[in-house]
N, C-alpha and C positions, 0 to 999 in steps of 0.2 A: 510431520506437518502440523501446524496450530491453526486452528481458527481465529479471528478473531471480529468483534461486531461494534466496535467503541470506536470513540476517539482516541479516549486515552488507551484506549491499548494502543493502537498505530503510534500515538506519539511515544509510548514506553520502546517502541521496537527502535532497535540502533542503525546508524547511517549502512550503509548497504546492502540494507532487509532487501528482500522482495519480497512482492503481495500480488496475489492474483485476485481480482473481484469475481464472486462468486455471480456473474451476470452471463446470459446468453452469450458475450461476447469474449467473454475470460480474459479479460483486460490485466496486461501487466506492467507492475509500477514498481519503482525501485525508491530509497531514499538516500539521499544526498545533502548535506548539510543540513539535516532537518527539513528538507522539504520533499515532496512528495514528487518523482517527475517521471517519464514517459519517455522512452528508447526513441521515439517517432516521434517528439514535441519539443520546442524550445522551451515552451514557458511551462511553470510547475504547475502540479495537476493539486495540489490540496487540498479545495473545494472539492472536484471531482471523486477521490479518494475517499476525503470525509462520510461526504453524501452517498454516495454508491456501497461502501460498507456498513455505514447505518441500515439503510435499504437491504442488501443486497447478503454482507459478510464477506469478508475476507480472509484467503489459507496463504498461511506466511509459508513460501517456495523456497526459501533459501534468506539463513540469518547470518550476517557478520558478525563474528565471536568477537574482535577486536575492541 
């Protein structure tokens, strides 16, 4: 598992990374054409994602080799 605390790191990761936020709540997000989204949300989380691994860090769960 990777850490990571950037922007550009999340956007270096490939469409169906997953990321857990390093917050009380261990929020997990996946990526999908470039955006950032949530198993339980229709709309993209990339604001959320941003801000909360700024803050908080995020460990990459699982990376698409593809």
């Amino acid at each position: 598992m990777t850490d990571v605390s950037t922007i550009r790191d999340l956007d270096a990761l490939p469409d169906g990374t997953t990321v857990e936020i390093l917050n009380k709540r261990g929020t997990c997000l996946f990526k999908e054409a470039g955006d950032w989204r949530s198993r339980d949300k229709t709309a993209t989380q990339n604001v959320f994602t941003y801000v909360n691994t700024r803050r908080w860090g995020a460990r990459v769960i699982e990376r698409d080799t593809q």
